[in-house]
N, C-alpha and C positions, 0 to 999 in steps of 0.2 A: 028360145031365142033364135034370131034368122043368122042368116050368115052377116049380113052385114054387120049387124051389133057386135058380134063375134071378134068380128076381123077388127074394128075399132077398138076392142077392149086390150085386144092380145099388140097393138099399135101403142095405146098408152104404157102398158107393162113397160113397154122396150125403152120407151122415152124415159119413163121413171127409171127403170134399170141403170142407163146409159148416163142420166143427170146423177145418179147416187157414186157412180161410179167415179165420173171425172171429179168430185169433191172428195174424195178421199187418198191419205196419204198412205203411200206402201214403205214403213220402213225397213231397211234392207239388215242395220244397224245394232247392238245393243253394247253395254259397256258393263265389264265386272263390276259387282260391289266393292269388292273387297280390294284397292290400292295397296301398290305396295310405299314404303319410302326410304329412303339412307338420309340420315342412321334412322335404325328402325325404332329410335327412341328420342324423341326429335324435342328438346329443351328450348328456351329463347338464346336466340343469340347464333342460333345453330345454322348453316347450309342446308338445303334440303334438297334432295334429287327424288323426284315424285314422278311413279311410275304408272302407267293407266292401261288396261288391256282391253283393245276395242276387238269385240268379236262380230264375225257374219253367220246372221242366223242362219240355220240350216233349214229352215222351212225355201218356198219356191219364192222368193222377195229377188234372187239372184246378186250379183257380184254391184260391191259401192266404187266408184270409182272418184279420185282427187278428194279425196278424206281429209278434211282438218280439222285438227282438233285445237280446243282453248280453253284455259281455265282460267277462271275470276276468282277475287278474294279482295278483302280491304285492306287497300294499300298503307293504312294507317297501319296495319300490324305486318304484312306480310310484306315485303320488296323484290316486289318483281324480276326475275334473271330471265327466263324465257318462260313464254307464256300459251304462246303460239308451236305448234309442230304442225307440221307437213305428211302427214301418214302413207299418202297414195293410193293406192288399188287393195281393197279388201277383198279374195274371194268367199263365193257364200262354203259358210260352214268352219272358213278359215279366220285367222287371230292376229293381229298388230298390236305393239306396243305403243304408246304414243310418251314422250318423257317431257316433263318440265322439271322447271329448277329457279328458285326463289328463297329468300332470307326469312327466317323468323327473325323479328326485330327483338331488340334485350328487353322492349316494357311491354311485350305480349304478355297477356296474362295466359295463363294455363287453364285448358279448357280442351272440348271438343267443339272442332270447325268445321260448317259445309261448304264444301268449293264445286261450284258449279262447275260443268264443263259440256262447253258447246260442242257440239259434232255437225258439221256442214259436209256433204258429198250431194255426191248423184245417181241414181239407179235408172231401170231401165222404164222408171217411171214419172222421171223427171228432178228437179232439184228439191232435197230434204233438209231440213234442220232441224235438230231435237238438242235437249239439253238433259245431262245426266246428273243428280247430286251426291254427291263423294265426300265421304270424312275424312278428318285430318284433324290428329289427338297431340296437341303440343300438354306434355308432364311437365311438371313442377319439379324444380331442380332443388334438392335437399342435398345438399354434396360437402361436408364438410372436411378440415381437413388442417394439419401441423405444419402451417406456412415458416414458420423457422422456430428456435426453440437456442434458450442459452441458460449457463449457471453463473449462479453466484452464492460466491467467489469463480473465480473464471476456471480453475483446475481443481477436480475435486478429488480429495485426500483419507488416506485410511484417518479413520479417528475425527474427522473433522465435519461437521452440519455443511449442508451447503442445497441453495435452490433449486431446483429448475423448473424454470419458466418457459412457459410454450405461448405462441400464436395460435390458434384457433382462428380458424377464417371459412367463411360463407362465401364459395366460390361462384354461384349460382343468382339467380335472379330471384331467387324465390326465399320468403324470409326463412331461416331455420330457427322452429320454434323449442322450447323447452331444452336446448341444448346441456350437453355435458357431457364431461370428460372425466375418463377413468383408468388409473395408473396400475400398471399388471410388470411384474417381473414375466420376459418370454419364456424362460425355460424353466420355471417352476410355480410353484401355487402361493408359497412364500415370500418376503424381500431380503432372504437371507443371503448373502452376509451384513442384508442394511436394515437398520432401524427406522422407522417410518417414525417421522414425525409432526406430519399432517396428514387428515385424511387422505385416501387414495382416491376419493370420487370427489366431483365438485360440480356444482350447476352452475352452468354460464349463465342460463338466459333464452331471451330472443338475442340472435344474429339479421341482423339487414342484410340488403344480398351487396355483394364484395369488401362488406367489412369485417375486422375480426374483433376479441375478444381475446385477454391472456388469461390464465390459467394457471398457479403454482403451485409445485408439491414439494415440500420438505423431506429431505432423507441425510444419514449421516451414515457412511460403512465403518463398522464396526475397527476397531487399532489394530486386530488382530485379519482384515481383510484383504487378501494375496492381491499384490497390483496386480491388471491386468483389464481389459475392455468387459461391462456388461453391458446387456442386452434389455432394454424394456419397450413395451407398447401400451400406446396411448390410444383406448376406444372411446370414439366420439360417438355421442348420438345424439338423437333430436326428435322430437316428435314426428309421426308417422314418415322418419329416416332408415335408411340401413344403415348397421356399426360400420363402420369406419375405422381400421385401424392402423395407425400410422408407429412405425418403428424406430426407435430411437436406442442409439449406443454409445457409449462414453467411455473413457478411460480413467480407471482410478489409480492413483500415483499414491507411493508411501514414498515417507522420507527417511534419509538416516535421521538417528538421534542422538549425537553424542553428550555426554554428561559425563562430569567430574565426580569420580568414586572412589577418589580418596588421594589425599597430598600429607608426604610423608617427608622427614629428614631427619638426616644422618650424622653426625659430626665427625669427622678422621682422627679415627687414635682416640676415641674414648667413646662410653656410650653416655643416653640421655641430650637433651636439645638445648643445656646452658651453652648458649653460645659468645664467646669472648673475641675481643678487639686480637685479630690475626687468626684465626680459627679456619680451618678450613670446610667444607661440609657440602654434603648434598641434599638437593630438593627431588624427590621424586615423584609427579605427576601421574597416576593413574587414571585413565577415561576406559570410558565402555558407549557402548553402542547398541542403545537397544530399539530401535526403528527396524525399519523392516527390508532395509536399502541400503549399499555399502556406503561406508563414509569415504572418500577419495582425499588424496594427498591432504593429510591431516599435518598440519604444522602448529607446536606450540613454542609464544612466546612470555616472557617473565620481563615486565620492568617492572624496575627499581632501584632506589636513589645511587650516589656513586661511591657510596662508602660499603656495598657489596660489589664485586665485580665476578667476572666470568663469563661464560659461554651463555648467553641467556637466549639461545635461541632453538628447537631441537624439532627433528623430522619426524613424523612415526611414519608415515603410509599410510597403506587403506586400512581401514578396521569394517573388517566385514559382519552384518547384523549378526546379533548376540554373540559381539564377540570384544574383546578388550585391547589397549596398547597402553604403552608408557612412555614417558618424557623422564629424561633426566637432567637434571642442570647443577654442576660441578662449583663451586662458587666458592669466595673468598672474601673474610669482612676485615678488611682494611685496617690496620692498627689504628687512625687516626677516626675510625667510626664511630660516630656519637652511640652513646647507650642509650635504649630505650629502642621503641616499637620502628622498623623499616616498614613501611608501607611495601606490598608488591604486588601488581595486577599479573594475574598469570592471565593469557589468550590465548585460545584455540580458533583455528579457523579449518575449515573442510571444504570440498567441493560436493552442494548435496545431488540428487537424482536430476535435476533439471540442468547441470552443468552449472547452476549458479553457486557464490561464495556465501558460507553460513560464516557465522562466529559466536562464541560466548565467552565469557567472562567469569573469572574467579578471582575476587580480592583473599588475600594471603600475606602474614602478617610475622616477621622474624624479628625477633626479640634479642640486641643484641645487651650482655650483661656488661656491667664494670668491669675495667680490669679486675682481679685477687689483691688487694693490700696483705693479704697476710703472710704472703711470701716474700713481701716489699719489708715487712716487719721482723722477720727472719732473719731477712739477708742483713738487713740495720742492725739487729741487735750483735751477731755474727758480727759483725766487723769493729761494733764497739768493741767487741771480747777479743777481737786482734789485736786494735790499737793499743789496747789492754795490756795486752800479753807483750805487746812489741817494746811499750811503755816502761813494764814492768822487768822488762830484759835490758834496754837501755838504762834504767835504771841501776842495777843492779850490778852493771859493767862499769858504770861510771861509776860510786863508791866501792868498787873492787878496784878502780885505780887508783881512786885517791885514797885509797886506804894500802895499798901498794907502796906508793907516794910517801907516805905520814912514817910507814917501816921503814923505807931506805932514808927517810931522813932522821930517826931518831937511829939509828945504825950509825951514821957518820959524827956526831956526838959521841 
């Protein structure tokens, strides 16, 4: 080949070279995969602060300079707060962050999302734009949980059944499926000192997301159960959920319990209970207390009608559990009181554990007898045998005078 062919060939080279050259882009640029975000478990409904780390390669591309960065997303699900950042001067080899921040909305479904994100600068080889694709993993919120909880009866008692009923609620967006709720005494394996008297587990259901669902377990503590606060929890779950457990503590109240153990009476100056018009006698009231709680300022009172009379009203005190008091009542049945059955309600009254006033009642029944006629028959016959005798003295003075009389007169003849 001569020279001139030569020099024309080694001419095209350079033009091809030079034309390959100017159609290509030198990017200076690249962006991690891996984003970070807050919170790093990002539900609907949630703030997001999304973190992007633009790096300068370290090959010879050289330094990016007025770097901005932008991410897209559909604003049907995502709500835009900043979208747009400012980066500035990247050196090669060195690393910026770039930040945005945007709303999951509440009817995002849960899934894995691509959010593009444009990069616009400039290097030493003119103006770039690339776009980089970035995930962003919104989870499914299974979040359940004991939005309030009551019993009934509203205070629960040694000895006594009683509800309690809980809320259950879906706090989340996302439905909670196969849900259920299951009742554990906290500090033992047991429900002792209580009796279970519904199961301890129970299936809700499906839950929608912010609505709830109740739930109730039957329990009764045992008569013989020390008042005092226990402690139980309530595990929730739900399909492909974590338990959940929510704590709950109450207070169990005992009451006093007074009862009438025996009413007794006495009659003054003599024994056995015939009791007669003018008699005098006592009622004696024995109570006990066998709850589990003092009885306070215990007062008993006795009516009945006005043909007994007396003190019908009498203090004891406190009668402290398993323990006893008595009432006395001094009384007196009225000469003019009809014979036959006196009706009388005996009443107690206490102040129980709650500061509030108890009462009960005892009907009680005094039997007042007839006078004695037979001492009435005594005393009658007894004074016939006076009159008798008084009779029979007058008698007997008056023909001793007139027979006195009859001698001095046949004497003067």
């Amino acid at each position: 080949m001569d020279c001139s062919k030569k020099a024309l060939l080694l001419i095209s080279l350079l033009i091809f070279s030079v034309s390959v050259s100017a159609a290509q882009t030198y990017y200076t640029l690249q962006v991690n995969p891996n984003p970070s975000y807050s919170p790093s478990n990002p539900f609907p409904g949630d703030d997001i602060v999304y973190y992007v780390k633009i790096e300068g390669k370290t090959s010879s591309s050289g330094d990016a300079f007025d770097v901005n960065a932008e991410i897209s997303f559909n604003e049907a699900l995502f709500e835009p707060v900043k979208a747009i950042n400012y980066v500035g001067r990247i050196n090669q080899g060195n690393s910026k962050q770039a930040v945005f921040n945007f709303r999951v909305k509440d009817e995002t479904p849960a899934g894995l999302y691509i959010f593009p994100v444009k990069l616009s600068y400039a290097n030493k080889f003119g103006s770039v734009t690339e776009t980089f694709d970035l995930n962003f993993l919104v989870k499914q919120c299974f979040s359940l949980d004991v939005s309030s909880f009551k019993f009934s009866p509203l205070q629960p008692y040694a000895g006594e059944k009683f509800d309690l009923i809980a809320d259950v609620s879906n706090t989340c967006s996302g439905m909670a499926r196969s849900a259920g709720a299951e009742l554990k005494k906290s500090d033992s394996t047991s429900f002792d000192p209580f009796v279970l008297l519904s199961p301890n587990t129970v299936k809700i259901g499906d839950i929608l997301p912010g609505l709830s669902k109740t739930v109730t377990f039957s329990l009764m503590p045992i008569s013989d159960a020390e008042p005092g606060v226990y402690n139980f929890n309530i595990d929730l779950n739900c399909y492909d959920c974590t338990t959940k457990t929510s704590k709950i503590s109450f207070e169990v109240l005992s009451r006093p319990a007074v009862i009438f153990s025996g009413i007794d009476l006495s009659i003054e100056g003599r024994d056995g209970a015939y009791i007669l018009p003018g008699d005098s006698f006592s009622v004696s009231v024995q109570l006990d207390n066998i709850g589990k709680e003092q009885a306070k300022a215990v007062k008993v009172y006795m009516i009945v009608d006005d043909g007994i009379t007396g003190v019908k009203e009498a203090f004891v005190g406190n009668i402290d559990k398993d323990d006893s008091g008595a009432a006395i009542f001094d009384l007196v049945v009225q000469p003019t009181a009809t014979s036959g059955v006196h009706n009388a309600v005996i009443t107690v009254e206490y102040i129980d554990e709650t500061g509030a006033k108890k009462e009960i009642a005892e009907n009680y029944e005094i039997y007042v007898n007839q006078g004695d006629i037979f001492p009435l028959i005594i005393s009658l016959i007894f004074l016939l045998i006076m009159l008798a005798i008084v009779l029979g003295i007058a008698y007997f003075i008056v023909r001793m005078v007139l027979r006195q009389r009859q001698l001095k007169n046949s004497g003067m003849k």
